[in-house]
N, C-alpha and C positions, 0 to 999 in steps of 0.2 A: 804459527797457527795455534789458537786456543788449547788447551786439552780439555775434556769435559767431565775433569774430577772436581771437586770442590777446594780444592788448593790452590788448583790454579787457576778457577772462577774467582778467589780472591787475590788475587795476585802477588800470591806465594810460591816460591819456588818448591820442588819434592825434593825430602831431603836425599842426601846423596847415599842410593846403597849400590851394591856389586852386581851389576848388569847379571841378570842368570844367565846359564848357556840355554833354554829354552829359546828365548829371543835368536840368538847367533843360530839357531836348529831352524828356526822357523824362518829366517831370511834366508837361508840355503834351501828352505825346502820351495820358498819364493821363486826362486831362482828356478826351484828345475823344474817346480809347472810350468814361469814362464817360457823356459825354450821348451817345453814339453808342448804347449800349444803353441810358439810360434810354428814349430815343426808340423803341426797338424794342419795349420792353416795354410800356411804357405803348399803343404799338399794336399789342402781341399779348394784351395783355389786356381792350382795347377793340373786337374784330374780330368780327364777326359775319355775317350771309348776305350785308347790303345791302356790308357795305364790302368784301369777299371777289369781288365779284363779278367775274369776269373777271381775277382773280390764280390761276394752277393749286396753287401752294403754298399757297395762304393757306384755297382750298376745302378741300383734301384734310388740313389743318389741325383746318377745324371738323368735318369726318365723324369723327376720334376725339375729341370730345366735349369739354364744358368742364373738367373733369380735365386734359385733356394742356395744352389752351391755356394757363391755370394755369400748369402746370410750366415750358413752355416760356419762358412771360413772367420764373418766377422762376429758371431757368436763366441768362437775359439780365443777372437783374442780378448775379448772381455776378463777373462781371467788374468791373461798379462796386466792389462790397467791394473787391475784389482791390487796385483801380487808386487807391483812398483809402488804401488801407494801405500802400501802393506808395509812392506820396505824400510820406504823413508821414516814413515809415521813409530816405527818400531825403536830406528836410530832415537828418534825426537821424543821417545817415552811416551809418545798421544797414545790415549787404548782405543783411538778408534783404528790403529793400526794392527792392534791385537784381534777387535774383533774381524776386521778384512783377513787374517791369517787364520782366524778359526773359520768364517766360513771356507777359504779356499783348503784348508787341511780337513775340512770334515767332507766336505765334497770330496776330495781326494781318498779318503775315505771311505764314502759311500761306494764311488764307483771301483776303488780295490777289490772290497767285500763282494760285489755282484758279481766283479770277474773272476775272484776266486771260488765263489760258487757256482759258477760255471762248467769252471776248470775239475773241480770236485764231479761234476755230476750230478748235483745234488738234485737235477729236475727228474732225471732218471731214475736217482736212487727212491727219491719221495714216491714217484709210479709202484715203484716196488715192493715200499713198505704198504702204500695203499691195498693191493693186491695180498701182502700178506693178512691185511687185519681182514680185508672180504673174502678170504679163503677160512677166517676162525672170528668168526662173528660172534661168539657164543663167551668169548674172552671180558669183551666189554660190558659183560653184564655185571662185574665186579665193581664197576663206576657208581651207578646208583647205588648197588646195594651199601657201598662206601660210604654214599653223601646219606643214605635212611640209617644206618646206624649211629655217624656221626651227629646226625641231626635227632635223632630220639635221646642219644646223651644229653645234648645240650639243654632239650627239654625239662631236662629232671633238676630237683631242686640243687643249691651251694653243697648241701651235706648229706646228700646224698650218694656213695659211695659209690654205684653205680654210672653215675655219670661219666669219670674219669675213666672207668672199663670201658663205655662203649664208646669215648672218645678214641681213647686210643687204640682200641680194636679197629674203629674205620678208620682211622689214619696206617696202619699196618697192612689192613685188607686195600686200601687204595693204593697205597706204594707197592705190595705185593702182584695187584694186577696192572700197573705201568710195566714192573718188570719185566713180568707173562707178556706183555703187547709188545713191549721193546726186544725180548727174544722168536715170540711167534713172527711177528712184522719183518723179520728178513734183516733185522740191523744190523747184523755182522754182515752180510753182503752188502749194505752202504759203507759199512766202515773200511769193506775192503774196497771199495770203489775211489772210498778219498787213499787209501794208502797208495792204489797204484796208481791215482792223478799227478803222485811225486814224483814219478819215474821220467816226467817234463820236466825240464830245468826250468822252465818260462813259470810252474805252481809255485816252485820255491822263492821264485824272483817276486812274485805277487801277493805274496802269503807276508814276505818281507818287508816288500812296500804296505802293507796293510799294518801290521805292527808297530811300524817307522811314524805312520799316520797317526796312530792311533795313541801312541805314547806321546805323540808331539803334542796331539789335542787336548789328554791327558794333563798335560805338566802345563800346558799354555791356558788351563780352563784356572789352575793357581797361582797364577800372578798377579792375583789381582790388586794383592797389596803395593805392590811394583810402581803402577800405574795408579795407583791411588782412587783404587774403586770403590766407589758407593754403596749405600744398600740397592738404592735405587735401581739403580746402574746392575746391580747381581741379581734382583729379580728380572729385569729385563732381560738379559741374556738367558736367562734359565728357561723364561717364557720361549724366549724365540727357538730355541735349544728344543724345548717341547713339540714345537711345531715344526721342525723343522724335516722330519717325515712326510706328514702333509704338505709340506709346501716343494718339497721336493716333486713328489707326484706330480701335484699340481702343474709345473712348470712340464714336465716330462709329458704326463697324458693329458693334460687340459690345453695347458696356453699354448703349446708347442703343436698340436693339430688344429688348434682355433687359427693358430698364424697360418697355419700352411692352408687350412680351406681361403682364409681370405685371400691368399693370393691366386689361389686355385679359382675363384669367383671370377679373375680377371682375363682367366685363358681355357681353350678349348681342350684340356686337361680329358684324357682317355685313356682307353687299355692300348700298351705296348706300343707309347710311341709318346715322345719329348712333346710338352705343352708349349703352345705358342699364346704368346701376350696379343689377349683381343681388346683390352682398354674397358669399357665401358660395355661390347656387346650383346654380354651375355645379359644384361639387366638392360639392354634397349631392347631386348627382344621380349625380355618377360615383361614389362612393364607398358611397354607401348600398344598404345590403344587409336583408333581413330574414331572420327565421327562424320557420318554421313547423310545426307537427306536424302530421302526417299519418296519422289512425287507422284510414282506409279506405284500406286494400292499393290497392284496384279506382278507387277514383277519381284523377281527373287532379290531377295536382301543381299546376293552376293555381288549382284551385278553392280551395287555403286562402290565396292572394294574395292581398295587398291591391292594389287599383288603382294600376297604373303598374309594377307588380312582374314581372318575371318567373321562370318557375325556372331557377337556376344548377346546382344538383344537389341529390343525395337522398342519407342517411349512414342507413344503418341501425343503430339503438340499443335492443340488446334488444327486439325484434321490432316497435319504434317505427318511422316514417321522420319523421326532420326535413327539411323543403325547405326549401335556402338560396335564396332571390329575391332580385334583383337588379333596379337601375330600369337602370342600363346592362348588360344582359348580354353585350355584344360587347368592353367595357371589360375587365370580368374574365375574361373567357374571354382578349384578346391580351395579359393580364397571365400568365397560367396559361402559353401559349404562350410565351411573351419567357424565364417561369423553367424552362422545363422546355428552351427550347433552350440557356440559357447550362447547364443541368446535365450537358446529353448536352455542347456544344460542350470544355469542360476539360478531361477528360479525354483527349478527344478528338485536342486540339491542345497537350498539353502531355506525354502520355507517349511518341507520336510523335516528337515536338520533343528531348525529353530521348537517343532513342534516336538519334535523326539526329545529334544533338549528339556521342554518341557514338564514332559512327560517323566523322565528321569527323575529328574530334580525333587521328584516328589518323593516321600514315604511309601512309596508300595512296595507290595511283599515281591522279593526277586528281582530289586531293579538289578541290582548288580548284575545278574547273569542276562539280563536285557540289553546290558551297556555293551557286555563282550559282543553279544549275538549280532548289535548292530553293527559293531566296528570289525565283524573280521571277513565281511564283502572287502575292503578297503586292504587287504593281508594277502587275501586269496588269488592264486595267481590266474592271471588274466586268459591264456588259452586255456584251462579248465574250465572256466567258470564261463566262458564264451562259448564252449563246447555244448554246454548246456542249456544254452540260451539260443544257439541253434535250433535245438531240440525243442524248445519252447517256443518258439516260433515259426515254428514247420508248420505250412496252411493245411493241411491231413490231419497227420498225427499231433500236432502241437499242441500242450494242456491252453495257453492263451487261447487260442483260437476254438479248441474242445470246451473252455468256460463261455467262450459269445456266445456259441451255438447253443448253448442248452437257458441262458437268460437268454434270448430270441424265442427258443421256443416255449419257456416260459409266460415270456408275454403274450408270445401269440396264441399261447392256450388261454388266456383270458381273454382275448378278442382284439388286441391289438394289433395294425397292420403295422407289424415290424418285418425287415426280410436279414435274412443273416448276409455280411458284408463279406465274410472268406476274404480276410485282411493277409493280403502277399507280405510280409512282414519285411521280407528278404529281397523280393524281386519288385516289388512297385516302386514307380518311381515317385512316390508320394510321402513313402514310408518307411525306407532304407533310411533317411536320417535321421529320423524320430524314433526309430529300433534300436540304431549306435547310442542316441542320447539316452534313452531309457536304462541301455545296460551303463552308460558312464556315469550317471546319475544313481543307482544302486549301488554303485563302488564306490563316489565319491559321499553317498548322504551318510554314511557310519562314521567318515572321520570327521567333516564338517559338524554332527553330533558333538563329538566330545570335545571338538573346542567350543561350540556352544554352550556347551554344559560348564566348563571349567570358566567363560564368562560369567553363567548363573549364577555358580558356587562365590564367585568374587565379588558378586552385589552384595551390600549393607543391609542387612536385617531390617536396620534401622529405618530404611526408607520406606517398606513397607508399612511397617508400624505404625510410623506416620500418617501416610496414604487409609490406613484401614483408620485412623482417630478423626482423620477430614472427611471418611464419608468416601471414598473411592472404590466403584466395584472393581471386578475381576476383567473386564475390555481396560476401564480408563485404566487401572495399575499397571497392565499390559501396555499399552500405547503411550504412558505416560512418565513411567519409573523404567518399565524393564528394558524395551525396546532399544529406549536412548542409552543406559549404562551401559550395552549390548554392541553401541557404537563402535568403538573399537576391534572388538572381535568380527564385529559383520562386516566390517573394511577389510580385515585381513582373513575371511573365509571368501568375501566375494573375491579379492587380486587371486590369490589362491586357484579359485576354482579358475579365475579365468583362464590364468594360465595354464592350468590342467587341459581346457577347452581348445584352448591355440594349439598346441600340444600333440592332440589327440592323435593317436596311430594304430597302437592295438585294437583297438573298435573296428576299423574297418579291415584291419589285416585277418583278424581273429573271424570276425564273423563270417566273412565272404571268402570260401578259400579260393574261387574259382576266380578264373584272373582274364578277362579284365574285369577291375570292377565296375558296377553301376555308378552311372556318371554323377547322380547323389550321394555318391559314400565317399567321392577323394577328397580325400581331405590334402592341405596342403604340404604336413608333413609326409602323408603316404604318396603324394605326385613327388615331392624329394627322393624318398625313398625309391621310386621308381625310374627316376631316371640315373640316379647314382647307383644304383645296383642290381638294376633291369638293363636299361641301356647303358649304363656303363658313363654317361656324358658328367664325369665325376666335376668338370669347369662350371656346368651347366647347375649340377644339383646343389652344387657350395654360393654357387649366386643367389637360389630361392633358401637356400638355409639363411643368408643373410637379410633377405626380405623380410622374411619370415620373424627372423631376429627383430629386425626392426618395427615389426605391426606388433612384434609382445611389447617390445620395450615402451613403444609410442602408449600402446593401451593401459598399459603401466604408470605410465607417468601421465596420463590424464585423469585415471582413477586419485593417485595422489595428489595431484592439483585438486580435485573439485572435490575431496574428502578433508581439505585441510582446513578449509574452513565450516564444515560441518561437523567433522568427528570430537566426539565427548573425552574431551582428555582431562587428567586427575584422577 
């Protein structure tokens, strides 16, 4: 097999130095993940009620079903391949056997450190110190006052002699009040907490294996000369080295619940009790739809259902009625819902946005604190600022509804036959969607702003200039220069919003607290939410997460298809 140094791409042999003991460290330590995971595996594939009993992981193991145990056993030996490949490639001087042995030692690694911080107490001890700093609140004021002296130094001129005073007066005053924090915050009672975590033989044994890991990774990150590494080659590992926090995560809380809901979509997955493999069910039920004819005006649309069906609506055709039934009709209704608010929401928040952008862009006095003012709806967290919008839309007391009535009577004191509407804001069912769109649309139009703007600031002066030498007013410039350079960012504020709009959940959770909601406000992520953690039909809610999944993605890549040959690129 190749190596993929540059020596031996030319087919040169590496000259011959003294194998380090690094290598010889790191195929023994091969060794003992792999029986370390054979062992695991072969007892997660052998685990059952009797052996489970009184382990919380190992129960909560077997309730997702012989499926997951499966995976998880053949998860485990992923590492063995790894740590045999590792292995060989290590004898054979390849560094891609090196780098197999630093992922499996820094993994080894990672998960030492977690258990040793465990084992410490450290979530406990952390509760502690927290409690001590909100017991002496008054400590932390050393912090600022630290970074305004430090920062008034810095201000003053090279030679002036002061500068260096109040540098290193804030650097003293900020060391001084870590101290204060690190003794008022209870530290010695964490430190007594990891002292007597030793008094476990199993701390020392973990503390050991972590150091063992860590020296190995250590000494295994310098051999590169060994193996006859690259520049290339040593940025890339340093990259992936950077990353590899994140991608830890990632694998742990992303991809690792994304797997387990997709299998979850396929069974009827519930509270306190093993999921059974339903195939395809759960998504013939949400999905399936019928169609009927209806020859009698007068009779009820239920009567030409088939059982389990009900009707979603009625299309009149040449003085036919067809009824569309549905077995989930709450499905398709918070899908009808979810499309019709991302339709009002775009426009919404992007012809607004284009005109703020505008607006901005110009010289006037105070834009800057206009830019902030727009952008921190978009900050602001969502039940406060829904709280409020309650209140603004209360048919009584609500100021919206208190501004129609007073233009009503406005007009109608100059003779107009206007009648005030007392707009249900909250309870019609005409206007519960267009209430949620309005408040998502205020949240969304400050940030769409400033990428608006930040496309302005990116057009060429030049084309203007241009444009005003040919004779172009303020419409054609706009329609003509700006609009189009503007391509790109309107493509990526529209996917953007849309996706905001698919999305949407806080809107109807926040504004409506009473439950159930109005059958215009489910959206489709809040009918998920509802059956996964109302009902509990966790099989059920991971199948419309998946649908769901699928109508972003689809709408997604239709927007980029039919943008590719339209958008202004260069």
């Amino acid at each position: 097999m190749a190596t993929v140094n540059s020596a031996q791409r030319s087919g040169f042999a590496l000259p011959p130095q003294p194998v380090p003991m690094v290598i010889y460290a790191s195929i023994a330590l091969n060794i003992v993940i792999g029986l370390v995971c054979v062992l695991l595996a072969l007892n997660i594939f052998g685990v059952d009620e009797t052996t489970a009993a009184g382990n919380v992981a190992l129960e909560q193991l077997i309730r997702l079903g012989r499926p997951v145990i499966n995976f998880v056993g053949i998860v485990l030996l992923v590492p063995v391949a790894i740590a045999v490949f590792s292995s060989i490639q290590l004898l054979q001087r390849n560094i891609s056997g090196r780098y197999a042995a630093l992922v499996l030692q820094f993994l080894g690694l990672t998960f030492s450190v977690v258990a040793l911080i465990h084992l410490w107490g450290l979530f406990l001890s952390f509760e502690i110190i927290v409690d001590g700093i909100v017991q002496n609140p008054w400590m932390l004021i050393g912090i600022p006052l630290a970074y305004a002296v430090f920062w008034v130094g810095g201000r003053l001129g090279d030679k002036n002699p002061w500068r260096g005073r109040l540098e290193n007066a804030g650097m003293i005053l900020g060391v001084a009040t870590f101290i204060l924090i690190v003794f008022l915050a209870n530290i010695l009672t964490f430190a007594n907490n990891i002292l007597s975590a030793y008094a476990n033989p199993l701390t020392w044994v973990v503390t050991l294996t972590s150091v063992i890991f860590a020296v190995a990774v250590w000494r295994l990150l310098h051999t590169g000369t060994y193996f006859g590494e690259t520049q290339d080659q040593l940025v890339a590992w340093q990259g992936w080295l950077m990353l590899a926090p994140n991608i830890v995560g990632f694998m742990v809380f992303f991809a690792g619940p994304l797997l387990l809901s997709f299998y979850l979509s396929f069974t009827d997955s519930t509270v306190g009790r093993v999921p059974n493999f339903l195939g395809l069910q759960n998504y013939g039920e949400l999905l399936a739809l019928e169609f009927q004819w209806l020859d009698d005006p007068a009779a009820p649309a239920q009567s030409v259902m088939t059982f389990g069906y009900s009707p979603l609506g009625e299309i009149n055709l040449g003085g036919r009625m067809l009824v569309i039934g549905a077995k989930d009709t709450l499905f398709w209704l918070s899908i009808r819902n979810t499309l019709l608010f991302c339709l009002v929401l775009v426009p919404l928040s992007v012809i607004p946005a284009i005109a703020l952008a505008l607006v901005l862009n110009s010289k006037l006095p105070g834009v800057n604190f206009f830019r902030a003012v727009y952008f921190l709806p978009s900050v602001a967290a969502v039940v406060g600022t829904a709280l409020i919008w309650r209140w603004l839309y209360d048919p009584t007391i609500g100021f919206i509804n208190y501004s129609i009535t007073g233009v009503v009577e406005g007009l109608q004191s100059i003779g107009l036959p206007v009648t005030d509407p007392q707009v249900e804001w909250l309870t019609g069912p005409g206007t519960v969607l267009f209430s949620m769109v309005i408040l998502s649309a205020w949240q969304v139009v400050g940030f769409n702003t400033v990428l608006f703007l930040a496309g302005l600031q990116g057009i060429s002066r030049e084309l203007y200039e241009a444009s005003s030498i040919d004779g172009a007013n303020g419409p054609e410039t706009f329609f003509y220069i700006t609009l189009p350079m503007l391509a790109p960012t309107t493509f990526f504020v529209i996917i953007t919003t849309v996706i905001t709009g698919l999305q949407v959940f806080n809107e109807p959770y926040a504004l409506f607290p009473s439950r159930p909601l109005p059958e215009n406000a489910i959206t489709s992520v809040f009918y998920l939410y509802n059956q996964g953690f109302f009902r509990f039909n966790f099989g059920y809610a991971s199948a419309i997460a998946w649908v769901v999944f699928a109508i972003i993605f689809a709408m997604t890549l239709i927007q980029f298809r039919l943008q590719r040959s339209n958008a202004y690129e260069g």
